[in-house]
C-alpha positions as CSV (number, residue, x, y, z in Angstrom):
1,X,12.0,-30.1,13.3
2,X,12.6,-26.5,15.0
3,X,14.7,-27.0,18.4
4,X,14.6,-23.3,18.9
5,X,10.7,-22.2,18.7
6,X,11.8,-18.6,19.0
7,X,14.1,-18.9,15.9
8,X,11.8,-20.4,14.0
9,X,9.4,-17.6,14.5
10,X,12.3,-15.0,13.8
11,X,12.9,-16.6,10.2
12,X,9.5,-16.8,9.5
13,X,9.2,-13.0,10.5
14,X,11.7,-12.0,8.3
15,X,10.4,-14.2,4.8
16,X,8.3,-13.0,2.1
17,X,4.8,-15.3,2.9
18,X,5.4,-18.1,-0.2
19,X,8.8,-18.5,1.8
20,X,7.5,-18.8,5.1
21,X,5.1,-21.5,4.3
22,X,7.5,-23.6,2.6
23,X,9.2,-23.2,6.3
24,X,6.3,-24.1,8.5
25,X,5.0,-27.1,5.9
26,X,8.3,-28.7,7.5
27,X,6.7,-28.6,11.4
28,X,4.1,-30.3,12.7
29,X,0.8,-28.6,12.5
30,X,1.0,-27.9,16.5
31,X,4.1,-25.6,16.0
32,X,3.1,-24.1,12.7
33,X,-0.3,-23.1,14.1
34,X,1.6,-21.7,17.3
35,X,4.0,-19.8,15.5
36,X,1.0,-18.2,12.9
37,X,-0.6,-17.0,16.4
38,X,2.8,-15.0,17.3
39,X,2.4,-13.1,13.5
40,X,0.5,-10.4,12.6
41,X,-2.7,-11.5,11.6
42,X,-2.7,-10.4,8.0
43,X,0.8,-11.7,7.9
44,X,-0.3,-15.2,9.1
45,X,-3.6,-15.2,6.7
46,X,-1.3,-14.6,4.0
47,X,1.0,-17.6,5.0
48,X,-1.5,-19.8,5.0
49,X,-2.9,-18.9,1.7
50,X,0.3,-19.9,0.0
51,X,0.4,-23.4,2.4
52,X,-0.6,-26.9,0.3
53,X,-4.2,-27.5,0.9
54,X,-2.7,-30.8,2.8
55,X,-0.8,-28.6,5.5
56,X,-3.1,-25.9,5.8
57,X,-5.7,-28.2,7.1
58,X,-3.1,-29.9,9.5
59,X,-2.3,-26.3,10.6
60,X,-6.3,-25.5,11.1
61,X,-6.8,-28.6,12.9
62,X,-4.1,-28.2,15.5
63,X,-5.0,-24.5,16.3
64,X,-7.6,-23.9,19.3
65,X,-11.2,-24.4,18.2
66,X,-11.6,-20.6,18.3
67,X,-8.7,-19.5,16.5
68,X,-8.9,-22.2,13.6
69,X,-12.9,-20.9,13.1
70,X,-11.3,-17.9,12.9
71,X,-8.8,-18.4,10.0
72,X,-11.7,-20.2,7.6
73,X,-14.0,-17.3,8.2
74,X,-11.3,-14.6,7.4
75,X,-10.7,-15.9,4.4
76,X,-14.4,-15.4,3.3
77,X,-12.8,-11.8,3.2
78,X,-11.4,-9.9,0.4
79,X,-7.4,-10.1,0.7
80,X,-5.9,-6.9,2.6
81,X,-9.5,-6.2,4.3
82,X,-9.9,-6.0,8.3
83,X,-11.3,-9.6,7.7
84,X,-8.0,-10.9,7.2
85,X,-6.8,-9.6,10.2
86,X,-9.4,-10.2,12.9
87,X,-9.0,-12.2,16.0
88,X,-11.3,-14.9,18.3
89,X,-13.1,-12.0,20.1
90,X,-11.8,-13.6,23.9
91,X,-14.9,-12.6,26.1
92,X,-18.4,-12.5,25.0
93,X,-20.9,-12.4,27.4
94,X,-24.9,-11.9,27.7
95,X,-26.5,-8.5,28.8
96,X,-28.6,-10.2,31.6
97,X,-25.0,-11.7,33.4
98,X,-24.3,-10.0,36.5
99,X,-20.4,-8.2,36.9
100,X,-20.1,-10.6,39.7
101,X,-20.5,-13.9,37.1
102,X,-18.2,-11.8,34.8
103,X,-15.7,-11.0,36.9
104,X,-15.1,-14.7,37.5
105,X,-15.9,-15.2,34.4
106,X,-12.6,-12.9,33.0
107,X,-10.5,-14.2,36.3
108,X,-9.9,-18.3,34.0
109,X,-10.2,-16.6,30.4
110,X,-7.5,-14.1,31.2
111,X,-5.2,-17.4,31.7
112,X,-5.4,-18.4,28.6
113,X,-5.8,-14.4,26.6
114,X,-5.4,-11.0,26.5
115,X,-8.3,-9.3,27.2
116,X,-9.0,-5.5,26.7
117,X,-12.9,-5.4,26.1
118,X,-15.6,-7.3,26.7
119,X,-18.2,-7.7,24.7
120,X,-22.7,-7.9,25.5
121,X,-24.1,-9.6,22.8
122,X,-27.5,-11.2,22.3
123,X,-28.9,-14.8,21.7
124,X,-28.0,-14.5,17.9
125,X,-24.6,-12.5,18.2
126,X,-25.4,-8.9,17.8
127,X,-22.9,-7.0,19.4
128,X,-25.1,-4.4,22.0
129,X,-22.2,-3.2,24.1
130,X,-18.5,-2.5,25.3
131,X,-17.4,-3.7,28.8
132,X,-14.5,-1.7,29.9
133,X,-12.8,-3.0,32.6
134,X,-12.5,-0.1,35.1
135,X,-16.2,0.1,34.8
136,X,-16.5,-3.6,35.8
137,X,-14.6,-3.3,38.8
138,X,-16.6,0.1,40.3
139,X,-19.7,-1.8,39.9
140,X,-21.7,-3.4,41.7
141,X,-21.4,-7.4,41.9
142,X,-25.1,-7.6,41.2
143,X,-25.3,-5.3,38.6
144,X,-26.7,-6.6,35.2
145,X,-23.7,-6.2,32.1
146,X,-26.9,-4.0,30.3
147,X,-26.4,-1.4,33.2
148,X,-22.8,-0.9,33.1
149,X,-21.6,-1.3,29.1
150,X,-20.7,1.3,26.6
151,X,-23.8,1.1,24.1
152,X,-23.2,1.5,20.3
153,X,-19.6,1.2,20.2
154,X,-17.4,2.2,17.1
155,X,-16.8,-0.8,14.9
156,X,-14.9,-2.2,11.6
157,X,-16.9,-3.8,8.8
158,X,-15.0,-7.0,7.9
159,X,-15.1,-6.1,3.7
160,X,-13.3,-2.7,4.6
161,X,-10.1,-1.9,2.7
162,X,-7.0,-1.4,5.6
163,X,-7.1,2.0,4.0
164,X,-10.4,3.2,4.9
165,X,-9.8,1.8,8.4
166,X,-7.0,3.8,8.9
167,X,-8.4,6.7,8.0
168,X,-11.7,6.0,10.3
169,X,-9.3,5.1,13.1
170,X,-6.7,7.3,12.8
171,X,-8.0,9.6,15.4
172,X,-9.2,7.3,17.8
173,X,-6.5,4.8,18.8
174,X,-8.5,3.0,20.7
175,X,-6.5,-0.7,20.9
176,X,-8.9,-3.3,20.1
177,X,-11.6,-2.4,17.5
178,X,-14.8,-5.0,17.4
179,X,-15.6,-6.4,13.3
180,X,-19.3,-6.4,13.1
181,X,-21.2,-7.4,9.9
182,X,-24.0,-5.2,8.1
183,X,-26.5,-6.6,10.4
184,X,-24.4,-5.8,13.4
185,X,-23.4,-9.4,14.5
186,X,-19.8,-9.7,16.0
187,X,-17.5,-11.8,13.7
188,X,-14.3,-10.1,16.0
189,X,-11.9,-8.3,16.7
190,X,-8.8,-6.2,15.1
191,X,-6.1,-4.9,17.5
192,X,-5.1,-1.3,16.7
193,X,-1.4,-2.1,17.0
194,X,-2.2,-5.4,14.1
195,X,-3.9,-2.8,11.9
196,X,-1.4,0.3,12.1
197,X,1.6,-2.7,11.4
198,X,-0.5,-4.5,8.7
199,X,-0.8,-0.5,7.0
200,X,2.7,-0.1,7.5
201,X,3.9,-3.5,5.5
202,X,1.6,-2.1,2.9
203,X,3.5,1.0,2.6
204,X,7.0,-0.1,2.7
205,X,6.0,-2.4,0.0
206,X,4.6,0.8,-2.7
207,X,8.2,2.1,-3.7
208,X,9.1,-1.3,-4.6
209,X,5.6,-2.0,-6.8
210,X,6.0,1.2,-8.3
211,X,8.8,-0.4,-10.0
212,X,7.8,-4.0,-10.7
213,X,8.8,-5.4,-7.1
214,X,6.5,-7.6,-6.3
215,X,4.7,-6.5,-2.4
216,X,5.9,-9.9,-0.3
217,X,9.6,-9.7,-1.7
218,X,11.6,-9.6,1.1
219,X,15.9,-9.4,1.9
220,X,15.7,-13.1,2.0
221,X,13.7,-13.8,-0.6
222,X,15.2,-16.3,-3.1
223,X,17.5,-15.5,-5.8
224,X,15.2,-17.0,-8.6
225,X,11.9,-15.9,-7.2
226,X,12.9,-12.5,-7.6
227,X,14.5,-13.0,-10.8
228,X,11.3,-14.6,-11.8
229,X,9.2,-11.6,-10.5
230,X,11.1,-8.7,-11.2
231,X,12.4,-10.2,-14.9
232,X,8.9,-9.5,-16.5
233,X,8.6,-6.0,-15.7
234,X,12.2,-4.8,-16.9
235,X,11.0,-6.9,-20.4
236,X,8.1,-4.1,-19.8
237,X,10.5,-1.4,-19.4
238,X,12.8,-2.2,-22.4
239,X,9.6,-2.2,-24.9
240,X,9.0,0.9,-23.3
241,X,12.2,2.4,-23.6
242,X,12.1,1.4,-27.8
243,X,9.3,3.7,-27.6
244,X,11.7,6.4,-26.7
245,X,14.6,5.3,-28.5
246,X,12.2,5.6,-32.0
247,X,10.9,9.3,-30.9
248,X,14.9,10.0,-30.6
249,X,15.0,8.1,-34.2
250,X,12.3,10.2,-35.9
251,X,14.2,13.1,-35.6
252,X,17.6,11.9,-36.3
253,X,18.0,14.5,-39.1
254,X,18.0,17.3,-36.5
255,X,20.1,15.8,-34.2
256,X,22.9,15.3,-37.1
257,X,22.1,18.9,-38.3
258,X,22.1,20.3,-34.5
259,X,24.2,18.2,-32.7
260,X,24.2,20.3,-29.5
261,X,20.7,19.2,-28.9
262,X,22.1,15.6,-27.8
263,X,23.5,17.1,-24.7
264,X,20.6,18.4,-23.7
265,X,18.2,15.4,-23.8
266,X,19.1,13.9,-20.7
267,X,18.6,17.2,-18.6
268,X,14.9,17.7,-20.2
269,X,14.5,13.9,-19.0
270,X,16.0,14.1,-15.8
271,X,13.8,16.8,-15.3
272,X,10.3,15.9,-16.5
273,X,10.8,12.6,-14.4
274,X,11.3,14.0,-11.4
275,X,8.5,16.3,-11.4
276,X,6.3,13.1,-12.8
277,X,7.8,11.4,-9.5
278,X,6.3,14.0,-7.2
279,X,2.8,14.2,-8.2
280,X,3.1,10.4,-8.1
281,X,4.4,10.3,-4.7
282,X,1.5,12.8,-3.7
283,X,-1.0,11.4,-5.0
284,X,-0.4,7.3,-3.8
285,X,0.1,9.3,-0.3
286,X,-3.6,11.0,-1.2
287,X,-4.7,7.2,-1.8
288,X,-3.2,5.8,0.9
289,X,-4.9,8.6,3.5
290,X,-8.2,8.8,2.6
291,X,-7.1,12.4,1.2
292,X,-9.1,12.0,-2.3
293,X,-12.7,12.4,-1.6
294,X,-15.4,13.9,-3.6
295,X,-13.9,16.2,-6.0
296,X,-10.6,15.3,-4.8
297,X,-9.2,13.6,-8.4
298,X,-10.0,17.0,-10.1
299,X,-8.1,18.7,-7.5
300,X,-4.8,16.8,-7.7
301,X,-4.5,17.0,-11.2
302,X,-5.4,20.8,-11.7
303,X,-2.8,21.1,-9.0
304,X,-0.3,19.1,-10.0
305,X,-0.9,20.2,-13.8
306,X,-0.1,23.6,-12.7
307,X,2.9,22.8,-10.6
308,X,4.5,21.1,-13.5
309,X,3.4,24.0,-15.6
310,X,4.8,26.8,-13.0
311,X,8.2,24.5,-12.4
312,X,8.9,24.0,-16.0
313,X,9.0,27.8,-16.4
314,X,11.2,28.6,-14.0
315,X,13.6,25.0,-14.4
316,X,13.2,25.8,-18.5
317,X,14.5,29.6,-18.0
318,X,17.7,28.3,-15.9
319,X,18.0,25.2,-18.7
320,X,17.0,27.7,-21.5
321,X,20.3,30.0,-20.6
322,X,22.6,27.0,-19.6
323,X,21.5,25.9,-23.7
324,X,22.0,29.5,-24.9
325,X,25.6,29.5,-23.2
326,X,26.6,26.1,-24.3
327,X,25.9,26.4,-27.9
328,X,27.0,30.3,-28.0
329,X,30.1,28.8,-26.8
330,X,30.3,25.7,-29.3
331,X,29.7,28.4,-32.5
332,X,25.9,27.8,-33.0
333,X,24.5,30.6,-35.3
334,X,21.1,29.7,-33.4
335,X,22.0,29.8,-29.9
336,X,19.0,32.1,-28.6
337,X,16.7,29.9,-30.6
338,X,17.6,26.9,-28.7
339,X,17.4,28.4,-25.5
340,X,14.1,29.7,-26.5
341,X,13.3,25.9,-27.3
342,X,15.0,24.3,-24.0
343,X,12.5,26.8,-22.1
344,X,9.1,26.1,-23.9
345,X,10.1,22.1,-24.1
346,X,10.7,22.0,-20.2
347,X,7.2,24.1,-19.6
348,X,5.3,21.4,-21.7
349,X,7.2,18.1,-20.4
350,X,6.5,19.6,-16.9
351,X,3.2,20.1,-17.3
352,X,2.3,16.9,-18.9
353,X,4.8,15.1,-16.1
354,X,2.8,16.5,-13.5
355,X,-0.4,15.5,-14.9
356,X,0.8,12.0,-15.9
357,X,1.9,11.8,-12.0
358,X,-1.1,12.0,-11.1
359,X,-3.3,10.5,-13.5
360,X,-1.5,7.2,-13.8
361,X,-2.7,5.6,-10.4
362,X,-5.8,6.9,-11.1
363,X,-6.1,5.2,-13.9
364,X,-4.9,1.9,-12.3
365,X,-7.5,2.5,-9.3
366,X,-10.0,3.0,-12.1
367,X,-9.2,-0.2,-13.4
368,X,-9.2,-2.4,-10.3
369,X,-5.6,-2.6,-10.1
370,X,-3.0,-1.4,-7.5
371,X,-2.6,2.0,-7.9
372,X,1.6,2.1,-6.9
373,X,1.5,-1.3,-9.3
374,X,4.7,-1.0,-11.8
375,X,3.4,3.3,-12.1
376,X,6.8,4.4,-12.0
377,X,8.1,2.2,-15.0
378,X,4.0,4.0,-17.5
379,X,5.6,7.5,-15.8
380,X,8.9,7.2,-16.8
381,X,7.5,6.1,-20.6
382,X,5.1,9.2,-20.5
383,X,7.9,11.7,-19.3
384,X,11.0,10.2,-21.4
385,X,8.8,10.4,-24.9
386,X,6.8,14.0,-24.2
387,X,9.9,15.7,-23.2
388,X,12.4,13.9,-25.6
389,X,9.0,14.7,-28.2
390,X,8.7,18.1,-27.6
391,X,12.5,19.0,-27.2
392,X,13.3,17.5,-30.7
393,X,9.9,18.8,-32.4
394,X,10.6,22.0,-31.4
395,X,13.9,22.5,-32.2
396,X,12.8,20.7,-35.8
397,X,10.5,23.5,-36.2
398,X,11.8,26.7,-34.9
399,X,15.4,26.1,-36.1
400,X,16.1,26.7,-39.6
């Protein structure tokens, strides 16, 4: 048992959400519930998903009637949706109840919540209108709720992804936003501040997936867990690597013949990744803002096919004379002719970099799968073999 509630919420706070349950599964169901109140609500959703069946019922049971409704219906959502992070909406009231009876009404449910909105809704749940406090309290005692609420307020529908609610709330900051079905029946409420943290875990959590870190890994995640999650994806990146090693193998004959080519590789490399790394970064930042609407896909990758195109001109000229220089120096009888070949395999490595930037998390979207989801280990593949390709291939071709 936990003699320090507050420190028991800071460790869970600070664990990946397999972690954190194996925590709370050692308190009672009281505590455990308490300190899933005090999270964010996708973060405690989450939790509870990893939880034994056993202790996520004891957690359920021990939470207030409201809030343990809440959790079961949430999870009738798809995972990282504003379903998983909506709330008990606190006040709900009828549009034929007088501001007087609301008034008291808000007086003994404010002692138990924080309130922001009210709510009207009708026999069966529809939401019909927004009660805003300052409006409630310039009223008249005996006006009707109908009279004085804010009639077809913005809402959330529970299925939406967190990034299409950012984008449809990004200009609104309002800080409690009502989840209403498709027939318009309130199933709660998502606090702005939840869903602008929620968005933010997500983000922190891409540079890691790009690379085979799993989203939830956190400082103090286990030594073997991560072993046991990142471990597959370097096996991935080594059968990847053999991929490049055999391009470098096909043209071992140059090499021998040329060996000033060898010191070139990893600049043409070096290179081609990084401009593969930008369109990447640009275009997960397209995903993750809504940026990519119609016609948007065929934008980014004409653009980013002509960036890599325009910098792998103007890279390859300052590569192509550093090449020139370098085997001038070293006695090659060819030394133009390499330069030459430096310049045009930057252009093309660039070029397909740029496109292969974009184009993977497309692909991955396309697919159903996370879009930042191990892309950086199918870039750095693309990028090592066109450039090392097209280097080699060239120089096998244009120097006698």
């Amino acid at each position: 048992m936990s003699d320090e509630p507050e420190s028991l919420l800071d460790a869970i706070s600070h664990r990946d959400a397999e972690e954190a349950a194996d925590l709370l599964e050692q308190e009672t169901g009281a505590e455990a519930a308490r300190v899933l109140c005090e999270l964010n609500p996708l973060v405690a959703q989450r939790v509870l998903a990893e939880m034994e069946d056993d202790s996520r019922a004891a957690v359920i049971a021990s939470a207030s009637p409201d809030q343990a409704k809440q959790w079961l219906d949430n999870r009738e959502h798809p995972e990282d949706s504003v379903g998983w992070l909506m709330e008990p909406p606190p006040a709900a009231f009828r549009p034929e109840a007088t501001v007087a009876d609301t008034i008291e009404a808000l007086r003994h449910l404010a002692k138990t919540a924080f309130i922001t909105y009210g709510y009207v809704v009708d026999e069966g749940g529809k939401l019909l209108g927004l009660l805003v406090m300052r409006d409630l309290l310039l009223a008249s005692p005996q006006t009707r709720l109908e009279e004085v609420m804010l009639r077809d307020p913005f809402s959330l529908d529970p299925d939406l992804e967190l990034t299409e609610a950012m984008r449809l709330v990004v200009h609104r900051h309002y800080p409690v936003y009502p989840v209403c079905d498709g027939t318009g029946r309130l199933l709660g409420q998502v606090r702005g501040q939840s869903l602008f943290e929620a968005r933010a875990i997500e983000i922190s959590a891409q540079a890691g997936q790009m690379v085979g870190v799993e989203e939830g890994e956190r400082l103090s995640t286990p030594l073997w867990r991560s072993l046991r999650s990142r471990h597959p994806w370097l096996q991935l990146n080594l059968l990847t690597c053999f991929v490049a090693a055999s391009v470098v193998g096909a043209f071992q004959e140059t090499l021998d013949r040329i060996v000033v080519l060898a010191a070139f590789l990893p600049v043409l490399a070096g290179q081609s990744g990084n401009t593969g790394s930008q369109a990447l970064a640009v275009a997960l930042r397209g995903m993750t803002l809504g940026d990519l609407g119609a016609g948007g896909e065929r934008k980014l990758v004409v653009k980013e096919g002509l960036l890599g195109l325009l910098n792998g001109l103007l890279t390859g000229l300052s590569a192509g004379i550093g090449m020139w220089l370098y085997a001038h120096f070293q006695g090659q009888p060819d030394a133009l002719t390499l330069g030459l070949v430096v310049w045009l395999a930057m252009a093309a490595s660039c070029v397909v970099s740029g496109l292969a930037g974009a184009l993977i998390p497309l692909a991955l979207q396309r697919f159903g799968a996370d879009p930042a989801t191990a892309s950086g280990i199918f870039l750095t593949t693309a990028t090592d073999v066109i450039s090392i390709g097209a280097f080699l291939g060239l120089a096998a071709w244009m120097v006698s």
